[in-house]
N, C-alpha and C positions, 0 to 999 in steps of 0.2 A: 663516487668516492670524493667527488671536488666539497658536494656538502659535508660530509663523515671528516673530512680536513678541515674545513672554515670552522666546526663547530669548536672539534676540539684546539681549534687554536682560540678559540674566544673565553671558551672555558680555563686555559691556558697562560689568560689574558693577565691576571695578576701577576703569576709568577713568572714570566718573561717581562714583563714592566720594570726595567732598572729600577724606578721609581720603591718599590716597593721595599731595597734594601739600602736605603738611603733614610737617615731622620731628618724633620723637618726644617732642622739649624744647619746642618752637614753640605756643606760645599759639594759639588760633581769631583769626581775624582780623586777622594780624601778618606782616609782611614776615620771611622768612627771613633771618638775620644767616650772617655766611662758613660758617661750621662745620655751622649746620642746610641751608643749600642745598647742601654736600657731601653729606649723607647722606640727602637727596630727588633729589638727581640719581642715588645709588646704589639706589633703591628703598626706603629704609629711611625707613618711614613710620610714621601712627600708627596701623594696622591690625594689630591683633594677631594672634599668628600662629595661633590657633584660626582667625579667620576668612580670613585667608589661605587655609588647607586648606580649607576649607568654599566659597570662592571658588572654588576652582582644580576642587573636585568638581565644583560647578553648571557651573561651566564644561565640564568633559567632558562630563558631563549633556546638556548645554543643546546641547553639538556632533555628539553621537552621537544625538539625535534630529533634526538637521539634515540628518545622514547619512541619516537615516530616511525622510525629507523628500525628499530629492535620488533616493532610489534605489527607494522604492517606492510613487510619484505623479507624474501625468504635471499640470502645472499650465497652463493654458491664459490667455489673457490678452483683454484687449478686442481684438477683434476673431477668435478664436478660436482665434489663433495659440500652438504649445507655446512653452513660455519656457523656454530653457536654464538649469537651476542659477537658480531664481529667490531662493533662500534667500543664496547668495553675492553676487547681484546688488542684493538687500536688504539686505542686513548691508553692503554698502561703498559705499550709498544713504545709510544711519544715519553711518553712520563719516565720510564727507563732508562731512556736513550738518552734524554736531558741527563739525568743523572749521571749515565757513566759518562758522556761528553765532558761532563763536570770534575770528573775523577781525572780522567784523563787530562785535563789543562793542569789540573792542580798538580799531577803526576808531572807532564811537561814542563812546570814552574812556567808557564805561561804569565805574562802582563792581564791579567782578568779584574772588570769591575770588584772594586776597591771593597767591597763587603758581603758580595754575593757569594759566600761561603758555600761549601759543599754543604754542613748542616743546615743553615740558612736556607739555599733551595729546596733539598728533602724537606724541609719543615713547612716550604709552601705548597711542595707538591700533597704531602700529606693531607695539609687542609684539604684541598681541592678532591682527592682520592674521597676523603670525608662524605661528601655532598651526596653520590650515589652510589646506592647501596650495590647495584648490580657489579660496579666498577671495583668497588671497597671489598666485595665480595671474590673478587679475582685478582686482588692485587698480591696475594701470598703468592700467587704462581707465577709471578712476575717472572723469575727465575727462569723459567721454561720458557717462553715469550722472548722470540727474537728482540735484541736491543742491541741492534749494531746498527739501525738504520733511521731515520725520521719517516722514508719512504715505505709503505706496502710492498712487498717482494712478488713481485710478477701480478703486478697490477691489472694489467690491461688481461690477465685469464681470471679475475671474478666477474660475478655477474648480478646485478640486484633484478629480482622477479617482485614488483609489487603485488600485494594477494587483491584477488577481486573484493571482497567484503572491508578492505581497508578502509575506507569512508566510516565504516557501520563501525566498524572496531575502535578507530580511535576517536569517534565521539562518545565512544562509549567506556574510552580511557579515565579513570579516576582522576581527579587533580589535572586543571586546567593551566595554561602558562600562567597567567596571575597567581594561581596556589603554586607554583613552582619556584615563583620568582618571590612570592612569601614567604614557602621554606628554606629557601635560600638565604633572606635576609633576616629569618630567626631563626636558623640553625647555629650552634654557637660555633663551629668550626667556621663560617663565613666571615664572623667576628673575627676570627685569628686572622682568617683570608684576607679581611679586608684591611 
């Protein structure tokens, strides 16, 4: 579960980057004036573009062993039952959870980073939902999907079974980390992402 967590927090990596709701003129801790909130609604942050690409890697990285995840382990849950795509069911467990946290500060009238709107993060989470289909494909039933928690609920009663022929299976996975990290860097939602 420690990897199913590093992944999606790498993938995650954009949108928890303060940096990302910031423009590149914009002081830390400062209300966007007309012109810097044009060019943070357009993606054009203070995340320079070294780490952009180094973002956009880990994030392939981070998906094509999610893939790894999904196709060569059978993951069982409390009470002993398989758990469909537990990796996508978790990652828009997280994505959720951000969001209502998000509701709730704004609810509280909390002191929160000066631009990280509630629209504003749904809009990065969405990018990111974007990138895999399996995840984008379950994100309607977000609804249904605990999201009161960051944490797995009774963690330590799943179990991951890796399948014997998993070696044969995922060399024989379509699309390698490099075409991952490709689609990644030309899918045009990464463009928003980034």
């Amino acid at each position: 579960m420690n990897l199913l967590s590093a992944c999606v927090l790498v993938i995650l990596g954009n949108v928890l980057d303060f940096r990302t709701y910031r423009a590149p003129t914009q002081e830390e801790y400062t209300k966007a004036d007309q012109n810097q909130q044009i060019l943070i609604d357009h993606d054009i942050n203070t995340i320079p573009i070294n780490e952009r690409l180094a973002i956009c890697y880990a994030c392939g990285v981070a998906l094509r062993l999610i893939n790894w995840i999904r196709h060569c382990s059978v993951i069982t849950g409390p009470g002993g039952d398989s758990i469909s795509d537990l990796p996508s069911r978790f990652f828009i467990q997280i994505a959720q959870t951000l969001i209502k946290y998000k509701e709730g500060a704004n609810t509280s009238k909390l002191d929160v980073q000066a631009n990280c709107t509630l629209e504003m993060l749904t809009k990065q989470i969405n990018n990111v939902i974007d990138i895999d289909p399996q995840i984008s494909s379950l994100w309607p039933e977000r609804h249904s999907l605990p999201s009161d928690s960051l944490a797995l609920a009774n963690q330590d009663e799943y179990s991951v079974q890796w399948l014997r022929d998993a070696q044969s299976k995922w060399s024989s996975l379509p699309h390698g980390m490099i075409y991952s990290w490709i689609h990644c860097v030309n899918s045009q939602s990464v463009f928003r992402f980034l």
